[in-house]
N, C-alpha and C positions, 0 to 999 in steps of 0.2 A: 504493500500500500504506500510508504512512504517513497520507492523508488518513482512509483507511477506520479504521485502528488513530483516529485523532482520533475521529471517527465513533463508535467501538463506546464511547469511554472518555466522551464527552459523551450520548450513547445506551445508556446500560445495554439491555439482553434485556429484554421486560418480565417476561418466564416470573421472573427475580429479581427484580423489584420485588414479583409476585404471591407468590411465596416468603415474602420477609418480612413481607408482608402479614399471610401464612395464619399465619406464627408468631407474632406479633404480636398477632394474634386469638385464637391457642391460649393464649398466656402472660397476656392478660386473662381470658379463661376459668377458667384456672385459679386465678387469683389472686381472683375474684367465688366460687368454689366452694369456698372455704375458708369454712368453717363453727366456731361453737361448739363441736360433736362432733368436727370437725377435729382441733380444738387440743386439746379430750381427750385424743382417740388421740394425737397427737404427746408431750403431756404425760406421758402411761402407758409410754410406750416409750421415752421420753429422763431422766424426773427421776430424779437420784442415788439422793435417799434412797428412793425405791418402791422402785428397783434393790436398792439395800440391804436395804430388809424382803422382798422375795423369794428373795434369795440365802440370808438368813438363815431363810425356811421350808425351803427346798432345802437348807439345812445341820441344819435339824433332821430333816429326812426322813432323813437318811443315819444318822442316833441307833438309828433302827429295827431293822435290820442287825445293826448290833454289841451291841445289848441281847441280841437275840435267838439269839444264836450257844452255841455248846456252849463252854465252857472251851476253853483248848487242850490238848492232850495230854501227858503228859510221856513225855520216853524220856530210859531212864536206860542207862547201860552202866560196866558195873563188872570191877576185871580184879583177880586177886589176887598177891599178889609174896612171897614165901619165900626163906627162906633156898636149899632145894634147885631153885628157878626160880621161873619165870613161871607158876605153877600152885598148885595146894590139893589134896591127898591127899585123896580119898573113893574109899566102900565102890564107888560107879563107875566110879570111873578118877581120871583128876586135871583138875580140873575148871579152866579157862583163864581163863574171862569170863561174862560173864551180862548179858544184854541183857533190858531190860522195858520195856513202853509202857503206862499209864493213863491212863484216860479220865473224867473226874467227870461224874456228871448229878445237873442239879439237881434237887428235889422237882418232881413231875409238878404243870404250870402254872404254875412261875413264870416261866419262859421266856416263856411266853404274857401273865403280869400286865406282865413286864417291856414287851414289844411293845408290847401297850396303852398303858401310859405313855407311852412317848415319840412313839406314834402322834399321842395324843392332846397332848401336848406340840408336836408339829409342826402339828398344828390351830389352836392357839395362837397360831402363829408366823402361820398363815394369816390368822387374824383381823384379828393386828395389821397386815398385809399391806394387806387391804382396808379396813379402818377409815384405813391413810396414805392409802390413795386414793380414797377419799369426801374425803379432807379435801382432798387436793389437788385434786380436780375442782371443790370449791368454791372452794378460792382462787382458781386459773384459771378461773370462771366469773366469779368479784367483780370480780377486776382487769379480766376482756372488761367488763363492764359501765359500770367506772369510767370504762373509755376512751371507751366510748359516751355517758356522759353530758357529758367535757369535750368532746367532737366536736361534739354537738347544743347543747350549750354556745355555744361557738363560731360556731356555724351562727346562731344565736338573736343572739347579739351584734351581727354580719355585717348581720343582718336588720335589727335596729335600727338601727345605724348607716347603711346606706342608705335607710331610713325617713326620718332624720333630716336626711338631704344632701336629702331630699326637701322637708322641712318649712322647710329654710332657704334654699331654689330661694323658696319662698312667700314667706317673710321678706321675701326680697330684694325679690319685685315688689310686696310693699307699701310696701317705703321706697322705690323707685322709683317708684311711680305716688302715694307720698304720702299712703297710706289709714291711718289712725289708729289704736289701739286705745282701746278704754273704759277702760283700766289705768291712769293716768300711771305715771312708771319708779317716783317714788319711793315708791310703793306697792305693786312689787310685788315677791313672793317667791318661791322656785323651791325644788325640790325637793331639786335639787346646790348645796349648800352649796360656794361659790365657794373656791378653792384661795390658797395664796401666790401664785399668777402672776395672778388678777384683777384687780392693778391694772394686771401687762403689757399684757393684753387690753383695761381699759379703753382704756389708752394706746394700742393698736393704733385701737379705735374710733374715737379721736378722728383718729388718722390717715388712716381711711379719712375722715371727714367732712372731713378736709381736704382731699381729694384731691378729694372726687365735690361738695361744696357750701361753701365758705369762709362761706358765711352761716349755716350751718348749726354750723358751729362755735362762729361769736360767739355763738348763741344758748346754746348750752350752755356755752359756758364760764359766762354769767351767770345760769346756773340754770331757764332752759325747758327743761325735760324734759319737760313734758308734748304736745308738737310732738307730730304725727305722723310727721315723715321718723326723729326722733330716737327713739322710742318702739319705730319697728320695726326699727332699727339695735340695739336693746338686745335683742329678740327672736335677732336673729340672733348676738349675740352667745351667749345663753343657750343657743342649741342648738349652739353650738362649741363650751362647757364640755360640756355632757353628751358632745359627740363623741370630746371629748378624754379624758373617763373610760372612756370604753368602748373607747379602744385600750388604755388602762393597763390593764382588764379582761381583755380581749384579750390584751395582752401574759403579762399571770401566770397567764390560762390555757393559752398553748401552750406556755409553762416547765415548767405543771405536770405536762402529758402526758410529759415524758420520763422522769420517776421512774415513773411506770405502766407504761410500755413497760419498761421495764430489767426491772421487776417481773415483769411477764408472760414476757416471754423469756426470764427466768432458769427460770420453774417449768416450761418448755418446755424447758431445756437448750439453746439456742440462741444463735446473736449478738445481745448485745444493743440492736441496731438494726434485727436484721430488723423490713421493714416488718409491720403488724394488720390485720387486714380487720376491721372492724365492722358491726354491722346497719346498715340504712338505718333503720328506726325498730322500735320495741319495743310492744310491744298491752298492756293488763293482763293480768298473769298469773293464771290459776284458779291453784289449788291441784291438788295432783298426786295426788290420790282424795279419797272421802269423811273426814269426820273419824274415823269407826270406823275405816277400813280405817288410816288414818295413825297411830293410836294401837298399836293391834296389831303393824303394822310397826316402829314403833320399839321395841318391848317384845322382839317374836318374832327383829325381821332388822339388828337394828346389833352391829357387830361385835363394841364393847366387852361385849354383853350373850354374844352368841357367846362370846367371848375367856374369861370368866369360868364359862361352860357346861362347855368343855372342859375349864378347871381343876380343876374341881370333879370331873371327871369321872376325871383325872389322877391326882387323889387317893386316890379311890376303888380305884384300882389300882394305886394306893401302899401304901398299905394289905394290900389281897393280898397283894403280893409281899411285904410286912416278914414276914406272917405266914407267907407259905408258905418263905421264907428260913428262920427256925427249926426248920422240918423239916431232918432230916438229906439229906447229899446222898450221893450213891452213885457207887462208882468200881470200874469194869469195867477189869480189865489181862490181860497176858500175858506171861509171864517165858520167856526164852529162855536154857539154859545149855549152853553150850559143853564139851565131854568129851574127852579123848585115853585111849587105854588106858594102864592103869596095869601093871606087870610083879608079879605075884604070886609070890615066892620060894621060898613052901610050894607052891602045886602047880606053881612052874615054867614057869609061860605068862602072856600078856598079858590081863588081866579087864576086864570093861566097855568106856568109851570111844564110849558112845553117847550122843548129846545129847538134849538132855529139855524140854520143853515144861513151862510150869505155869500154869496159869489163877487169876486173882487177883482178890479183890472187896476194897474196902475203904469205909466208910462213918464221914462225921464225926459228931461228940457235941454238938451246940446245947446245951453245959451250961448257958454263961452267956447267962442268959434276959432280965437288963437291960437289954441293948442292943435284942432285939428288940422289946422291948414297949415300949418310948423311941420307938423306929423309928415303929412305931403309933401309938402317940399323936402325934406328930409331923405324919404323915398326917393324921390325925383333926382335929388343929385348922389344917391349911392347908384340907383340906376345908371346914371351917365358916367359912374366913375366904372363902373361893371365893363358899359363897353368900350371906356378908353384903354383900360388893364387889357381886353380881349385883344383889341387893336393893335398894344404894345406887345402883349405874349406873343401873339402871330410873328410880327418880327423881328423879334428877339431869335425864335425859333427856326424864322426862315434863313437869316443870318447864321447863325448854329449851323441849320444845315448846309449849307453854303461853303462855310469852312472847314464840314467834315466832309463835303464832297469833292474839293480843291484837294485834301491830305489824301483823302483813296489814289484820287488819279498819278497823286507823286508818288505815293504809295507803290502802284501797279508800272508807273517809269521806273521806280528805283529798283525794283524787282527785275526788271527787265535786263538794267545793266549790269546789277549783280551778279546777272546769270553768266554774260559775256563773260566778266569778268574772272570767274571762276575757272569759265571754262578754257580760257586762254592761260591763267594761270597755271591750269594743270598740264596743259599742253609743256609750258617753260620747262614745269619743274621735273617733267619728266625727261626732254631733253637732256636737262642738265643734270640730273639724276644718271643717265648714261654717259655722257661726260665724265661725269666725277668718277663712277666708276670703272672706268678707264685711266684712269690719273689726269684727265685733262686739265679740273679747274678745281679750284679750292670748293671746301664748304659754305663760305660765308657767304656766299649768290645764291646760295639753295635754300638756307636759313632764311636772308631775306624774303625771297618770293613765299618759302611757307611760312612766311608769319602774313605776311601780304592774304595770303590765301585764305588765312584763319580770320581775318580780320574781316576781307568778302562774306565769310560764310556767316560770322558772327552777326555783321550787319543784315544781311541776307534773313536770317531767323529774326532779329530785331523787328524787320522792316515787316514780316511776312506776319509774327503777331502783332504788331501795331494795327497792321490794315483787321485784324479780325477783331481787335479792339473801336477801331473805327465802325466796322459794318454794326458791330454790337449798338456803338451809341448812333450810330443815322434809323436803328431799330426802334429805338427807345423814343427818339425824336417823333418817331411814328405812333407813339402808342401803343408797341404791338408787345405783349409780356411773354411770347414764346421766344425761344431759342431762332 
């Protein structure tokens, strides 16, 4: 029993190992199926402040209701006290208490201008609702972007740098097999302007010559630099500066990724370490319709333009109601009075003693007419400040988009030349690449161009998430909350 128990605990089932497998597989899955749109929706249902500007349409909604409501009612109850009781002598008997309830109505519609206003007030609220989330779908788009470009970034750095462990694998077999360049050292010059630690490195150089050739050292110390063992010792030295920048590069850019991630996770609502899925790479981005259709939308479907619609609209039945307020309002009641019989001494018997109903109308006097006409005007110039802000959003907006569509098109030039430019580059450095390895020319013309080339490509990626940062806000300009 116990060898078997050893058995089962050195032998897991595999039926378990396939388990964690299959989860294992699920939990990549899902983590490659996280998307842009993703993090939209997570962003929409988790940031504060969106929560906030919906809460706050949801609390204008409820304005509706209580605009719209009748007055309350009054009930009054009234009791009378005498010297001979609890009562009041009348030609009916003696009357106890008197009970009334009334009812005020407003002038016919304003109940209804009232509604309207704050309907249209809670539209309002709507606007600004969605114009916070056009805005935050672009920030969480920018910052997904940003992260995509330090990644590929990175990736790009990575690339050179093993390029470079490449080139100095070369170096090496030329100062071991002794092959020369056409350069001598002390004419030549590199691209990486050499650091305070240049002399450590020289000094390292001289210690590798000490190590691998003692002859090779006397020579340099008396100023043969132009040798060939010595010449591509200087090469390899050259491409262990440039190796050495591009970790420091390396290094401040995966520092820099963590203030984006904080970023991003924040407008997610989330831990600020959950890991990001990012693209694997990004295409140029069209534009998100024609330029007709993208002008119109920003005029017709952004929210500030909306927001300022309704105001204006607000007004307008602010207005109404100031005036239909100065109309008199009307009050329907009902008096209820209470009777005991009263004892009659001339005929002897008890008279009256019956309770009495009496129907009641009362209606107020809009004497003083300065307040409503205040009221109005009042109305009258928020109305016109409504569609001066419309008139200004518009273009403000068309201006915006104007300048974001000026930046695409440089955008999509600079793209263009980038492209030449790489590809011409790569053209050189492979030449020169054969060259070199031939012993024709020195290193420090191949270093040049591949930093040249890095610095294309660099821009190249810059340039290529910018424009998808752009297509994001000429989106937003529009109104439109999708991806």
């Amino acid at each position: 029993m116990n060898k078997l128990s050893t058995y089962i605990d050195q032998y897991p089932p595999i039926s378990i190992n396939i388990i964690s497998l299959l989860v294992l597989m699920l939990i990549c899955q899902i983590a490659k199926a996280q998307t842009i749109d993703d993090y939209l929706t997570v962003a929409a249902q988790n940031n504060p402040s969106l929560k906030a500007k919906y809460n706050e349409y949801y609390s204008a909604l409820e304005k509706v209701p209580q605009v719209g409501a009748l007055p309350d009612p009054q009930l009054s109850f009234s009791m009378f006290i005498s010297k001979e009781g609890l009562y009041m002598e009348r030609f009916m008997g003696e009357q106890l208490s008197e009970i009334s309830v009334m009812q005020m109505f407003p002038w016919v519609g304003t109940l209804g201008a009232a509604k309207n206003e704050a309907t249209y007030m809670a539209q309002m609220k709507f606007a600004s609702f969605q114009e916070g989330k056009i805005n935050l779908y672009h920030e969480v788009r920018s910052a997904w972007y940003r992260l995509y470009q330090v990644d590929q970034e990175l990736k790009l750095l990575e690339e050179e740098k093993e390029i470079l462990k490449t080139y100095e694998q070369l170096a090496l077999t030329r100062f071991k097999t002794g092959t020369s360049g056409s350069t001598p050292m002390n004419n030549q010059s590199t691209a990486v302007q050499p650091s305070t630690s240049s002399t450590g490195m020289a000094n390292m150089a001289m210690g590798v010559n000490n190590t691998t050739s003692p002859s090779s050292t006397s020579s340099s110390g008396t100023g043969g630099m132009s040798g060939g063992s010595t010449g591509s010792m200087v090469d390899v030295l050259l491409i262990q500066l440039q190796m050495k920048e591009l970790d420091n590069r390396i290094a401040i850019l995966k520092a820099s990724r963590k203030p984006l991630e904080i970023k991003f996770n924040n407008l997610l609502n989330r831990p600020a370490h959950e890991p990001i899925v990012v693209a694997d790479t990004l295409a140029p981005r069209p534009l998100p319709a024609s330029l007709s259709i993208i002008q119109d939308s920003v005029i017709q479907n952004h929210p500030m333009v909306k927001m300022y619609e309704w105001d204006e609209k607000a007004r307008e039945q602010q207005q109404r109601m100031a005036t239909l307020m100065g109309r008199p309002m009307i009050g329907v009641g009902l008096s209820y009075m209470i009777f005991r019989p009263r004892f009659d001494e001339m005929f002897n018997e008890n008279m009256g003693g019956e309770n009495m109903f009496m129907p009641m109308v009362t209606m107020t006097l809009p004497i003083y007419r300065k307040k409503y006409s205040s009221q109005r005007k009042e109305a009258e110039y928020l109305q016109q400040s409504a569609v001066q802000n419309k008139e200004a959003a518009k273009l403000e907006l068309l201006s915006e988009l104007e300048r974001s569509l000026y930046e695409y098109e440089s955008s999509n030039k600079r793209l263009e030349l980038l492209t030449e430019q790489i590809t011409i580059t790569n053209q050189a450095i492979r030449l020169m690449t054969t060259t070199y390895s031939t012993g024709g020319i020195g290193i420090e013309e191949i270093l040049r161009q591949r930093q040249s080339l890095l610095n294309y490509q660099q821009q190249q990626l810059s340039t290529l998430t910018e424009q998808h940062v752009i297509v994001s806000g000429i989106t937003k300009l529009m109104g439109i909350d999708s991806n």
